[in-house]
ZAMAR-486165 format. One record per residue (C-alpha): residue number from 1; y, z, x. Coordinates in steps of 0.001 Angstrom, whole numbers, plus 500000, padded with zeros to 6 digits. Each point is the difference from the previous one (the first is absolute). Layout:
<pts>
PT	NUM	Y	Z	X
...
</pts>
This chain:
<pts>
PT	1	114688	540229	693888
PT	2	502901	502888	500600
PT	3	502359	499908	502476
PT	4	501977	502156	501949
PT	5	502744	498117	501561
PT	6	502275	499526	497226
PT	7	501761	497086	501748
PT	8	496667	498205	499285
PT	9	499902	501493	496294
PT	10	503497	498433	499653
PT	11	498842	496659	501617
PT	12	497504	499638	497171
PT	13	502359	501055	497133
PT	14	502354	497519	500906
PT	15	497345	497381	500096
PT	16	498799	501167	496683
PT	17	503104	499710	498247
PT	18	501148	497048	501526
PT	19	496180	498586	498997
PT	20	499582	501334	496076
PT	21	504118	499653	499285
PT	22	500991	496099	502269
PT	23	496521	498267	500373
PT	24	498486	501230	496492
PT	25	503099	500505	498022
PT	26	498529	503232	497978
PT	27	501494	501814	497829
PT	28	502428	501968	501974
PT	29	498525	503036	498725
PT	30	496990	499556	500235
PT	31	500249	498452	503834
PT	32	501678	503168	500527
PT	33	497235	502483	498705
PT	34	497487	497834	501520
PT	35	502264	499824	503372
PT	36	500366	504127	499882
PT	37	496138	500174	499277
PT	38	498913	498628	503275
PT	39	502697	501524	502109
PT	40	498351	503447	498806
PT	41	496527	498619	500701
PT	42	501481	498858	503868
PT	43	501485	503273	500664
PT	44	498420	502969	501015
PT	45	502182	501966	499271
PT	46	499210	500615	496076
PT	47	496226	500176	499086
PT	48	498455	496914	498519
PT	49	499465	502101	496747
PT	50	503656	501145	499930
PT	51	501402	496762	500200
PT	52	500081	498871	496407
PT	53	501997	503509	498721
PT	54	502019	499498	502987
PT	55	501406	496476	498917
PT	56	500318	501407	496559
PT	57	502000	503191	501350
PT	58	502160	497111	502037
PT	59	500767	498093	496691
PT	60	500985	503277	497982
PT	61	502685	501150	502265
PT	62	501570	496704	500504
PT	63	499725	499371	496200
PT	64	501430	503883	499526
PT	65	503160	498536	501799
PT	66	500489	496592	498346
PT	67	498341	500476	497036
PT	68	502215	500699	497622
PT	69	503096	498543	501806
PT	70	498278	496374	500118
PT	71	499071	500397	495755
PT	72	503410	501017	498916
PT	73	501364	497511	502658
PT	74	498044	496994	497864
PT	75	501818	501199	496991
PT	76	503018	499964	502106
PT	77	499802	496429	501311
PT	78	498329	498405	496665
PT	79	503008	501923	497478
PT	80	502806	499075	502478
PT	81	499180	496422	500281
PT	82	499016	499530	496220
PT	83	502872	501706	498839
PT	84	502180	498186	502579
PT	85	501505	503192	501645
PT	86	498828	498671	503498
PT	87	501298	496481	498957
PT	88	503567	501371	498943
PT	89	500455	502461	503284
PT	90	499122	496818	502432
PT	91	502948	497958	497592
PT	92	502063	503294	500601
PT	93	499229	499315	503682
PT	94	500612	495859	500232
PT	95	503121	500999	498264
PT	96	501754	501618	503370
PT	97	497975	498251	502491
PT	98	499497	496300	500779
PT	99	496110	498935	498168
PT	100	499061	498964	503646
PT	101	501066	504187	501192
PT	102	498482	501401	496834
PT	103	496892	501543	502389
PT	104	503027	502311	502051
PT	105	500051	502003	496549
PT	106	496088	500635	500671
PT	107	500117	500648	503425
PT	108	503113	502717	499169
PT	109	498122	501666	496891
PT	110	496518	500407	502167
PT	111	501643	501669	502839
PT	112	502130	502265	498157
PT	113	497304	500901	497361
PT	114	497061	500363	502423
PT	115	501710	503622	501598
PT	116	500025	502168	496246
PT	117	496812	497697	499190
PT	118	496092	499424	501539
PT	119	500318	496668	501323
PT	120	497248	498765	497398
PT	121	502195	500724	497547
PT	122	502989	498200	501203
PT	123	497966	496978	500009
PT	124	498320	500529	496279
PT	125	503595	500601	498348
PT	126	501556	496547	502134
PT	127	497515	497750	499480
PT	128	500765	499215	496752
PT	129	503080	498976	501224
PT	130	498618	497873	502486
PT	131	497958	498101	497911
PT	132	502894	499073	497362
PT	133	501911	498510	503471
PT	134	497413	497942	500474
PT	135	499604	498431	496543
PT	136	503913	500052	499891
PT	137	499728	498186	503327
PT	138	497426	498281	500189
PT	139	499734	500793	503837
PT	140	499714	503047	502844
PT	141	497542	502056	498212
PT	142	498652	500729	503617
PT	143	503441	501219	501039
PT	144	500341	502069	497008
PT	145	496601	501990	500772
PT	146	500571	499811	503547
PT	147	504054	502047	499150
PT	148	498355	502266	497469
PT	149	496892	501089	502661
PT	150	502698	500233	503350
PT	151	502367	501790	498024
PT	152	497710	502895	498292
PT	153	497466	500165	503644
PT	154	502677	500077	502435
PT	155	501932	503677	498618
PT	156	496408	500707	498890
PT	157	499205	500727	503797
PT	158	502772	500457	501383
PT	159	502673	502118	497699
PT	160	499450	503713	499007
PT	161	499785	501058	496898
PT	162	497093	497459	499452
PT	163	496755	502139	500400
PT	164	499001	498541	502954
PT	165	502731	499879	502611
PT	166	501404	504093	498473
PT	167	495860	500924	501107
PT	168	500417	498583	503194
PT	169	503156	501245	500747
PT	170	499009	503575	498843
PT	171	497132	500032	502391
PT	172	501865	498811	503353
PT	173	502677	502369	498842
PT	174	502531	496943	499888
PT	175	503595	500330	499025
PT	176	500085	499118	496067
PT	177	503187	498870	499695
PT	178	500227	498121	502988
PT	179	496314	498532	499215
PT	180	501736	498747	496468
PT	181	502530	498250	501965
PT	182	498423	498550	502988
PT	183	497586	499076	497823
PT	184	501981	498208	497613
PT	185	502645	497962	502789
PT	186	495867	498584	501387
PT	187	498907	499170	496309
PT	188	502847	497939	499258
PT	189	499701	497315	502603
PT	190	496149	500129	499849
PT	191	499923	498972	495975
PT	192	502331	497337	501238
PT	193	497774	498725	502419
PT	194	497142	500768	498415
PT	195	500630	499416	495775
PT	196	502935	496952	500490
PT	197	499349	498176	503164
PT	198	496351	500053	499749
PT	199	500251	499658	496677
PT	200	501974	496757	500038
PT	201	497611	498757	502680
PT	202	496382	500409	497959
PT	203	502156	499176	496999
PT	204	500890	496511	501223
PT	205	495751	499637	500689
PT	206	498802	502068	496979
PT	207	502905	498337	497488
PT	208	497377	498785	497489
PT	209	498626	503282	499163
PT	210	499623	499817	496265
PT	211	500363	502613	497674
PT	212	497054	501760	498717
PT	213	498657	501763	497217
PT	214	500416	503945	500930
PT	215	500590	503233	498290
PT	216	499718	498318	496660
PT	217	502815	497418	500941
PT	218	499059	496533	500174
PT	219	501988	497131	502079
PT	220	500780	498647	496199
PT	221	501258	502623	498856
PT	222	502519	500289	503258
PT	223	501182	496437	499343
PT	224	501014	500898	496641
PT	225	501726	502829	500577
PT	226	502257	498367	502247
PT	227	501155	497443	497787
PT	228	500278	502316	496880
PT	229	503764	500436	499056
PT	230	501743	503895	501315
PT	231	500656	500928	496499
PT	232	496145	500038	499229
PT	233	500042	502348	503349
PT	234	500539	504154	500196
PT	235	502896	501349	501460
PT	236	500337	500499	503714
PT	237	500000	503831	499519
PT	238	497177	499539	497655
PT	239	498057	497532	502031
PT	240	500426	502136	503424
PT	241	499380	503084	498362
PT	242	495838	500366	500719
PT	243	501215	499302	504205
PT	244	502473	502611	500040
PT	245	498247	502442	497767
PT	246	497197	499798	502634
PT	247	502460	500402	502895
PT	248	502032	502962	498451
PT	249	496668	501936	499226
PT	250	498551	499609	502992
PT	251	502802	500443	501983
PT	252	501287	503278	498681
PT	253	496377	501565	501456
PT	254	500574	498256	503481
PT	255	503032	501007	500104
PT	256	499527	503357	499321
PT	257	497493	500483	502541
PT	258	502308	498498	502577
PT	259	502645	502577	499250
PT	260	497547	502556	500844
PT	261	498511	498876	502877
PT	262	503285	499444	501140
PT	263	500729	503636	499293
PT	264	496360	501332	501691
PT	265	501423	497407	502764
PT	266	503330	502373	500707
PT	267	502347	496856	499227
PT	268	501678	502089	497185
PT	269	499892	504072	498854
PT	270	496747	499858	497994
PT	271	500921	503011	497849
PT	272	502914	498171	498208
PT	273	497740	497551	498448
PT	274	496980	501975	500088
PT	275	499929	501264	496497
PT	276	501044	496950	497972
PT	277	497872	497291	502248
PT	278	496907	502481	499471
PT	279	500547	500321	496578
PT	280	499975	496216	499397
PT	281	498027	499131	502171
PT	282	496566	500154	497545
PT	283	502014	497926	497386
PT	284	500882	497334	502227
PT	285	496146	499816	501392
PT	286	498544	499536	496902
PT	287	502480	497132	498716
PT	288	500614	498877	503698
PT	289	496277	499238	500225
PT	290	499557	495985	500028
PT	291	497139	500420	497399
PT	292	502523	501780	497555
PT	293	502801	497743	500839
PT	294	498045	496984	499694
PT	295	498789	501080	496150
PT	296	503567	500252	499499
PT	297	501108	496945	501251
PT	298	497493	498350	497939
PT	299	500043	501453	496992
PT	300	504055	498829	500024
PT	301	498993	496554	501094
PT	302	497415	499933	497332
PT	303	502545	501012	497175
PT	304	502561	497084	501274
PT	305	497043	498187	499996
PT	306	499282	500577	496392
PT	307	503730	500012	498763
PT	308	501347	496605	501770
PT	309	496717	498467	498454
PT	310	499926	501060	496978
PT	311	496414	500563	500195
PT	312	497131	501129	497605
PT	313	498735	503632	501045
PT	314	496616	499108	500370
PT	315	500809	496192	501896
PT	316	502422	502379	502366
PT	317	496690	502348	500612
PT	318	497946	497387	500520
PT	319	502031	498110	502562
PT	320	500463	503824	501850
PT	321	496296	500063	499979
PT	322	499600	496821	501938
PT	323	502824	501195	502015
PT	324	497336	502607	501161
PT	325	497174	498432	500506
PT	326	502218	497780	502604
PT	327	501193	503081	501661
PT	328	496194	501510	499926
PT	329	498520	497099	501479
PT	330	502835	499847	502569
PT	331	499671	503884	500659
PT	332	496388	499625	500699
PT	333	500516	497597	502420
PT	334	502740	502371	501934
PT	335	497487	503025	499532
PT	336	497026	497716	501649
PT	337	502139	499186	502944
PT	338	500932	503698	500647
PT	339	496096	500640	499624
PT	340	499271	497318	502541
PT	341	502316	501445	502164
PT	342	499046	503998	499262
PT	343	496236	498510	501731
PT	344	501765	498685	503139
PT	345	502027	503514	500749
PT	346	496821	501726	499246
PT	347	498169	497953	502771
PT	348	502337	501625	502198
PT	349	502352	497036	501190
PT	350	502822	502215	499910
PT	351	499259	502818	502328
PT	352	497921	497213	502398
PT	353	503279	498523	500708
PT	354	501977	502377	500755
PT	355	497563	500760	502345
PT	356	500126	496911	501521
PT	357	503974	499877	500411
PT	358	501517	502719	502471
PT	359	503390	501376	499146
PT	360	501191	501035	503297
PT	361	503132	499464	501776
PT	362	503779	500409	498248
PT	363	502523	498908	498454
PT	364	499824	496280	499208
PT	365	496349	499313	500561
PT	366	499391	503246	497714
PT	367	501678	497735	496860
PT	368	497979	496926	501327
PT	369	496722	502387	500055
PT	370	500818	501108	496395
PT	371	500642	496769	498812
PT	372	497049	499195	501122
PT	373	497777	502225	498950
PT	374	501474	500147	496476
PT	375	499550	495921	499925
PT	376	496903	500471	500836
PT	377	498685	502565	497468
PT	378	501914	497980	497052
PT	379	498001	496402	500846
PT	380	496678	501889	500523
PT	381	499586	502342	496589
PT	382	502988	498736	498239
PT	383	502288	502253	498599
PT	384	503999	500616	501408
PT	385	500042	503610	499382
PT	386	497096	501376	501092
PT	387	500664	497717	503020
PT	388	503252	501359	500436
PT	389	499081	504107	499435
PT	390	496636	499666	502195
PT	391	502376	498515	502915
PT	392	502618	502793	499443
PT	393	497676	502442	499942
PT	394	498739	498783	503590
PT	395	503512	499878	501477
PT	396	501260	503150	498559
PT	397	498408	502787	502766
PT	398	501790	498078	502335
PT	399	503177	499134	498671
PT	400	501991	502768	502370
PT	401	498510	497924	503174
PT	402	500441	496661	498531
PT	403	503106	499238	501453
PT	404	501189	498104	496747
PT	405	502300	500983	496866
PT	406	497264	501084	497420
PT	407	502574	497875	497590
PT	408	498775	496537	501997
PT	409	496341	501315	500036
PT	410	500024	500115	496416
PT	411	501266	496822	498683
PT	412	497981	498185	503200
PT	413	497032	501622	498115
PT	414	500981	498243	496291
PT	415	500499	497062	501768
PT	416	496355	500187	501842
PT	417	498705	501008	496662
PT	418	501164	496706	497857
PT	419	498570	497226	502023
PT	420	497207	497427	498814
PT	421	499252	501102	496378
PT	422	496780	498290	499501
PT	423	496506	500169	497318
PT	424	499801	503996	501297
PT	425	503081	500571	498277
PT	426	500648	500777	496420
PT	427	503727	498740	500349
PT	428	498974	496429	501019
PT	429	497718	499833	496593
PT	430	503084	501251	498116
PT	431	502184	497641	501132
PT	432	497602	497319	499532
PT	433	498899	500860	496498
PT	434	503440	501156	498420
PT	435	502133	496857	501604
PT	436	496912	497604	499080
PT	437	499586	498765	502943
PT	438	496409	499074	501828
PT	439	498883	501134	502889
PT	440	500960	497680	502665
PT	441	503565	500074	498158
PT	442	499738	503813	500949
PT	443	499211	499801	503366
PT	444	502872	497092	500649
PT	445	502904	502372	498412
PT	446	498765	503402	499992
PT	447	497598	500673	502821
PT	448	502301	498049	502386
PT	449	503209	501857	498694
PT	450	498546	502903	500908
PT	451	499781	499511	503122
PT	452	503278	498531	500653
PT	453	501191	503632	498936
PT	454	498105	501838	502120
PT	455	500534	497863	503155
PT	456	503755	499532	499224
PT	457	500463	504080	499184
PT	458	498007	500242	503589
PT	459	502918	497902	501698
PT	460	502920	501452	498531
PT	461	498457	503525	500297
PT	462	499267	499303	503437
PT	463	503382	498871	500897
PT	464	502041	502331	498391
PT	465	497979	503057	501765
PT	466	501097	498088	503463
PT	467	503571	499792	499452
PT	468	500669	502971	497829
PT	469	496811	502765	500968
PT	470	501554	503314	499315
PT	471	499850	500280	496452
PT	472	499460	503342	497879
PT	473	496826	500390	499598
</pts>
């Protein structure tokens, strides 16, 4: 039986999930497919026959985007913790902050590296890291994840040049430069709040988390590492080189197309920079490009891999096999979650509630409408960005009556758009597969962290639009 309300479609995919994934502990992949299967049968919307290439089509893109990034980021984690790179850049960091303040160095990294990098990213190049603290530790593994994911989310929705916030801000017609800083000054205190507060509070109930076997590393292997002597270790330089690789590559195409939407934007004479950023600009795509990057980054943490170990060619391609066949297993899980939720936005769910939520009205209950609406939109089909670009795309037309810097109705947006990542949402299954954690683990940490951005954004957003409104917009 089909459907039309999609509010009802949505009421049975969450009962689905919750019922093949909690009560029946599938496979989360196939709870997933099976989940996406009957909220295409429920809906209306896509015709019983259709429903089948529709989850497929809803796997395919999701995999198109973390495809390749999760397999090269499995190389990534299982050479830099074999080799002991991730092992000697966490001693690097104990060595100028007290052991019990090793997870600020975390928190910093994630923050900074998630504006030049896709927040996915941020969090396969630092977990690594995260996992030698804890078998250096023995403790806070649940604060480490919880730095890591406040870090990388919060400038993911809320700081242009990250895709998200620079499409938003391009559609209300927002102020760039002032987006980039407002933006930043609410990040800062909400990864506080959010990645060390929180995070020392589910820490202190979640201390016991053990390490598990992921991306080819097992909890053994960890343990050993950290007691291995630093002259069986690479190099700093050598050891950090895969993370900043990434960061440089992909940075220099970000950064690029900030300069020149800067320049379309008016904030400097375009034609001074027009010929050189134009001419570099296809360069810097192609090795700016996380799947490029990523290759990169592995193949250099393969070859430490194989140096500091000394290992036989064909042992080394065998343990880079099983490398990938970790990272397949855990992109197929990411790629079924963004399938499940593909099924939900093509039930409709989005566009049903925006019709349920009016705008109208100015200035601060426009940003509480937005927030709103964006919120909602995330929770229901599960992705940030499309949450975030259907909501601008609402407000824009209206943006000269709003009564409200477009600057505040952006980053309002981000924050709307990052609450309550749940099953629908390929993140959550990333985090939960590449920091081996289970799901309840992921829901405690990540799904709650979430949250605590969005609604602590929402509050300082809100407040600093009352006492300082007239910003450029």
């Amino acid at each position: 039986m089909a459907f039309e309300n999609p509010l009802i479609v949505f009421a049975i995919g969450l009962i689905a999930v919750i019922a093949l994934l909690v009560w029946l502990r599938l496979p989360a992949v196939l709870g997933l497919v099976i989940a996406g299967l009957i909220v295409g049968i429920a809906t209306a919307e896509v015709p019983l026959g259709d429903v089948p290439s529709e989850l497929a089509v809803g796997l395919g893109e999701t995999f198109e985007g973390v495809g390749i990034p999760i397999l090269m980021a499995a190389i990534i984690g299982k050479a830099m913790m074999e080799s002991g790179a991730a092992e000697r850049i966490v001693r690097a960091f104990q060595s100028r902050l007290r052991e019990d303040r090793s997870y600020l160095a975390l928190w910093g990294s994630s923050t900074a590296l998630s504006i030049p990098v896709f927040f996915d990213n941020v969090f396969f190049l630092l977990t690594p890291l995260a996992r030698s603290m804890r078998a250096r530790t023995g403790r806070d593994y649940a604060l480490y994840i919880a730095v890591i994911g406040a870090g990388a989310a919060t400038t993911h929705v809320l700081v242009p040049p990250t895709p998200g916030p620079l499409a938003v801000s391009l559609e209300l017609g927002a102020d760039l430069l002032w987006t980039m800083i407002i933006g930043a000054t609410v990040a800062i205190p909400t990864a506080i709040v959010s990645g060390i507060l929180y995070g020392k509070w589910i820490n202190r109930r979640l201390d016991d988390i053990p390490l598990r076997e992921t991306v080819g590393s097992t909890a053994e292997e960890a343990h050993e590492l950290a007691e291995r002597d630093i002259s069986a270790l690479p190099g700093v330089f050598e050891a950090s080189l895969p993370i900043l690789l990434a960061v440089v590559l992909v940075a220099s195409n970000t950064t690029i197309d900030y300069f020149i939407d800067l320049a379309d934007a008016g904030v400097f004479p375009f034609d001074l920079i027009h010929g050189p950023l134009e001419a570099a600009q296809p360069a810097a795509a192609f090795v700016g490009d996380p799947n490029f990057a990523l290759t990169a980054a592995a193949l250099v943490a393969a070859l430490t891999y194989l140096r500091i170990r000394n290992l036989d060619r064909d042992v080394w391609n065998d343990e880079l096999v099983e490398a990938l066949k970790s990272g397949g297993h855990i992109a197929a899980i990411t790629s079924a979650g963004g399938a499940f939720g593909a099924l939900l936005a093509a039930s409709g769910i989005g566009d049903h509630i925006v019709e349920l939520i009016s705008v109208g009205g100015a200035g601060i209950s426009v940003l509480i409408s937005a927030w709103v609406i964006a919120a909602a939109i995330r929770i229901a089909q599960g992705s940030a960005t499309v949450a975030m670009i259907t909501t601008a795309g609402i407000m824009a037309p209206q943006v000269p009556e709003l009564g409200v810097s477009a600057v505040y109705l952006a980053l309002i947006i981000g924050a709307g758009g990052n609450i309550c990542s749940w099953f629908n949402d390929s993140g959550f299954w990333l985090i939960k597969e590449i920091g081996g954690l289970t799901e309840a683990e992921t829901v405690k940490i990540w799904t709650v962290l979430t949250t605590i951005i969005s609604v602590t954004a929402f509050i300082i957003i809100i407040a600093m639009a009352t006492v300082i409104p007239n910003v450029p917009a």
